[in-house]
C-alpha positions as CSV (number, residue, x, y, z in Angstrom):
1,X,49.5,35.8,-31.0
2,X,48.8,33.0,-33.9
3,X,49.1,30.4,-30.7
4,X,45.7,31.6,-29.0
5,X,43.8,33.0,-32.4
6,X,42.5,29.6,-32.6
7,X,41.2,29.4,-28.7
8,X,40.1,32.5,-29.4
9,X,37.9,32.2,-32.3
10,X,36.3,29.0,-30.5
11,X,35.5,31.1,-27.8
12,X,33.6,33.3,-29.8
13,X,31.9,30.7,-31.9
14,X,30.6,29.3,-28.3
15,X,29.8,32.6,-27.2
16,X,27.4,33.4,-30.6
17,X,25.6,29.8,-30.2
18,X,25.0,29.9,-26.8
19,X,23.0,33.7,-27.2
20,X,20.4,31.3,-30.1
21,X,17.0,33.0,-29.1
22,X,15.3,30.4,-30.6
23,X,15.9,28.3,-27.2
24,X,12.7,27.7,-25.3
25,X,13.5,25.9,-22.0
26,X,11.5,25.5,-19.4
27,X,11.7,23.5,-16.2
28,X,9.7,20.1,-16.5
29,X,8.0,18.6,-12.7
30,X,9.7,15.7,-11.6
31,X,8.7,12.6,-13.1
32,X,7.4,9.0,-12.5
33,X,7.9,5.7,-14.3
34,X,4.7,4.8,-16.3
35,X,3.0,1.9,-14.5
36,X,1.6,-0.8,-16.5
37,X,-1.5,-2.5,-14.4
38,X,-2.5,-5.9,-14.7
39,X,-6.5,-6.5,-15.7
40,X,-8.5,-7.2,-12.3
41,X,-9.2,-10.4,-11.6
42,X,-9.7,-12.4,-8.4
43,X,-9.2,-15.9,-7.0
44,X,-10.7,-17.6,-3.8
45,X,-8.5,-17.8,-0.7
46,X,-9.7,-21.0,1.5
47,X,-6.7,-22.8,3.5
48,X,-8.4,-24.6,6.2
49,X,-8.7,-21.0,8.2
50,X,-11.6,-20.0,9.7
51,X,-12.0,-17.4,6.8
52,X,-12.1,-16.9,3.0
53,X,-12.0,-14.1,0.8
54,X,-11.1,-13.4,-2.9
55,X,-7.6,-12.0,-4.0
56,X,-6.2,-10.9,-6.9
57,X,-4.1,-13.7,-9.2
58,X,-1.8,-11.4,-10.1
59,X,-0.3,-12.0,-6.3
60,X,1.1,-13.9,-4.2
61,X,-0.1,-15.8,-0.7
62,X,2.6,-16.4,1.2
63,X,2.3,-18.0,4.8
64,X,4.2,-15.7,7.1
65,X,7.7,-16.8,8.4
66,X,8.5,-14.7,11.1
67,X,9.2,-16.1,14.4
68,X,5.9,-14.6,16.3
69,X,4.4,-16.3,13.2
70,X,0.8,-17.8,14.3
71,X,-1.6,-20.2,11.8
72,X,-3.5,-18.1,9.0
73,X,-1.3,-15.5,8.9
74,X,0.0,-14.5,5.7
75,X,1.5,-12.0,3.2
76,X,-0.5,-11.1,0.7
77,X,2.4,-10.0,-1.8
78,X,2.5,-7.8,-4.9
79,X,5.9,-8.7,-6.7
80,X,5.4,-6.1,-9.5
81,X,4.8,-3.4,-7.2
82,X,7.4,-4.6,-4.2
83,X,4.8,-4.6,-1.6
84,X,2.7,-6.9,0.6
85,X,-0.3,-6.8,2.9
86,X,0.6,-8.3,5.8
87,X,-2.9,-10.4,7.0
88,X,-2.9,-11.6,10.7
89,X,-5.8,-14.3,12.5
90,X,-6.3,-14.0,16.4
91,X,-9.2,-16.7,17.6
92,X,-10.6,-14.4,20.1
93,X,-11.1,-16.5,23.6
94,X,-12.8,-13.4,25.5
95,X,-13.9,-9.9,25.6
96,X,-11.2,-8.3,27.3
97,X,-8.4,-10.2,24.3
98,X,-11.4,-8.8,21.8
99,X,-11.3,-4.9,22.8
100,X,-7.3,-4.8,23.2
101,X,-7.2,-6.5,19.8
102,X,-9.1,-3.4,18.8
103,X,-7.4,-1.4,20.3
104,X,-4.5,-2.0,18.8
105,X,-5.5,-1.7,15.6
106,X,-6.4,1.9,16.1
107,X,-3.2,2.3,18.0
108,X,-1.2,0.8,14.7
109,X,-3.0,3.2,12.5
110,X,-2.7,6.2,14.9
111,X,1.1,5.6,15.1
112,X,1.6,7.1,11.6
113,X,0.3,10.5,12.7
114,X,3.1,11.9,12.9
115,X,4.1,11.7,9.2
116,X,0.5,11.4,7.7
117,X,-1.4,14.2,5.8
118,X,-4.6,12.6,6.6
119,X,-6.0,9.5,7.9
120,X,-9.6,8.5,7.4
121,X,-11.5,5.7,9.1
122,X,-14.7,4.1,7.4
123,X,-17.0,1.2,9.3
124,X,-17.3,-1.9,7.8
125,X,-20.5,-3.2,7.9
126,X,-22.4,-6.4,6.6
127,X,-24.6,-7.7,9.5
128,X,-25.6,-10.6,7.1
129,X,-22.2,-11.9,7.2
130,X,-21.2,-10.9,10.9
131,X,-18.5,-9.0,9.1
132,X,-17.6,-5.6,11.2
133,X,-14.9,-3.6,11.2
134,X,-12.9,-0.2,10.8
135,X,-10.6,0.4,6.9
136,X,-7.9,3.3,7.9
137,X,-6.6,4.7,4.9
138,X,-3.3,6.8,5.9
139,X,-2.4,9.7,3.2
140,X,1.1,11.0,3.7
141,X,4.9,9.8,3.6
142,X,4.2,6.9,5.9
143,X,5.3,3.3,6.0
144,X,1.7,2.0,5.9
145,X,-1.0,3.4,3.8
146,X,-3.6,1.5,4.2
147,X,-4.9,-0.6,7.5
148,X,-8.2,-2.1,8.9
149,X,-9.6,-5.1,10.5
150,X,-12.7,-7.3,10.7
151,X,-14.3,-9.3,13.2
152,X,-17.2,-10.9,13.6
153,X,-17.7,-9.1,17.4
154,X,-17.3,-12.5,19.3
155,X,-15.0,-15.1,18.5
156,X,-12.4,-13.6,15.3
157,X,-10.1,-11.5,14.2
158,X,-8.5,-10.3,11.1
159,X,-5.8,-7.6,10.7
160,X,-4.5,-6.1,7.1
161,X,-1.8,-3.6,6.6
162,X,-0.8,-2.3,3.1
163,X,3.3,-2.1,3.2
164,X,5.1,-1.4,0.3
165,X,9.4,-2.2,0.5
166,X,10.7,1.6,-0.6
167,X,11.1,4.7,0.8
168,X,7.3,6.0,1.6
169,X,6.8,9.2,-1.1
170,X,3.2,9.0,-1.2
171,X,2.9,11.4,-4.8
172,X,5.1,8.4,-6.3
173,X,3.1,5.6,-4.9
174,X,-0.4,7.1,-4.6
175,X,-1.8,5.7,-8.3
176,X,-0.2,2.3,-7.0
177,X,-1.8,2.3,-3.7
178,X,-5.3,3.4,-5.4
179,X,-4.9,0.0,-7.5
180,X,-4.0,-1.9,-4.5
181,X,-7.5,-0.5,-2.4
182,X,-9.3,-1.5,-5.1
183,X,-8.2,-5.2,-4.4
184,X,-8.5,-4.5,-0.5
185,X,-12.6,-3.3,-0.7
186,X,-12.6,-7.1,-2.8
187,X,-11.3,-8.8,0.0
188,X,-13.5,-7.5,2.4
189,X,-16.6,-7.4,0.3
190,X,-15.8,-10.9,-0.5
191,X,-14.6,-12.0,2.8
192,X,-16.8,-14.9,5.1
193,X,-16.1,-16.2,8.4
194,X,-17.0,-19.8,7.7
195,X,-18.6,-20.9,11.2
C-alpha cells in the first residue's frame, strides 16, 4: 500500500490542477508569417528589346535559360517572396501568328479554371502608346495568379505570368500577390514599344 500512495497522491494533485476554472482557451485561426514589404520603387528596363518598362529594384531580371528560350525573354524574379514573372517577346510576322498568339493567352489563363475561385479579365488600353491588351487576374489555389499580355495589334507581343515556387494557398499568398499587382499595373502603365 505505501508503494503506490505516492502515485497516488500525484494522481490526484494532477486531477485538482487540471479542473483550474480560471482556464480560458479558445481555438486561435491558423496563422501566417508577418511579411515585411520593401518601399516601392522602380527602375527602367531597356536591353536592346523592342520594349521598355519600369520594374521594381527590389527584383531581379534574369534572361530566361530554358531551352525554347527566345531573345527578350526574361524572369522578372522576386527573391524575397520565391516567385517570378515569367515575360515572353514574339515579333509578330502576320495576322494569323497575331490572333493564335492571343489566343493562347486566353487559353493559358483559362487553363486554371479548374482550380480558380474567380478569374477576371480587364482591357488594357492606351491608344497613345499603341499599348493593347487583356490583365487576367486568377483568384483561387492555382499555379498562376496573375497573367496578361500587350501588343501593339500589328507587329508585337508581350506575355507576363505571375508564378510563385510553393504550393498555391491563395489566403497565404493573397497580401503577397496584391504587392506584386501593384508592380505589374507599373510595368504596364510604364511600358513603350520603342518603334
Amino acid at each position: 500500500m505505501k508503494r503506490f500512495f505516492p502515485f497516488g497522491l500525484l494522481i490526484l494533485v494532477l486531477a485538482f490542477s487540471a479542473c483550474n476554472q480560471n482556464n480560458n482557451y479558445a481555438p486561435k485561426p491558423r496563422g501566417y508569417f508577418h511579411i515585411d514589404f520593401p518601399k516601392k520603387a522602380y527602375q527602367p528596363f531597356n536591353e536592346g528589346c523592342a520594349f521598355s518598362f519600369e520594374y521594381p529594384v527590389y527584383a531581379k531580371m534574369i534572361p530566361d535559360s530554358g531551352r525554347d528560350t527566345r531573345p527578350c525573354w526574361y524572369n522578372l524574379s522576386f527573391p524575397q517572396f520565391n516567385g517570378r514573372l515569367h515575360l515572353t517577346y514574339y515579333d509578330v510576322s502576320s495576322k494569323k501568328e497575331y490572333e493564335g498568339l492571343v489566343e493562347d493567352a486566353r487559353t493559358f489563363a483559362f487553363k486554371h479554371t479548374v482550380k480558380a475561385n474567380a478569374i477576371d479579365q480587364k482591357l488594357i488600353n492606351y491608344p497613345e502608346k499603341k499599348v493593347y491588351g487583356v490583365y487576367y487576374a486568377i483568384e483561387g489555389n492555382t499555379a498562376s495568379s496573375v497573367q496578361f499580355f500587350l501588343t501593339d495589334s500589328a507587329k508585337h507581343y508581350f506575355r507576363g505570368a505571375l508564378y510563385f515556387n510553393e504550393r498555391p494557398q491563395y489566403d497565404s499568398i493573397q497580401p503577397v500577390v496584391n504587392f506584386i499587382k501593384k508592380d505589374i499595373d507599373q510595368m504596364i502603365s510604364t511600358f513603350k514599344w520603342k518603334n
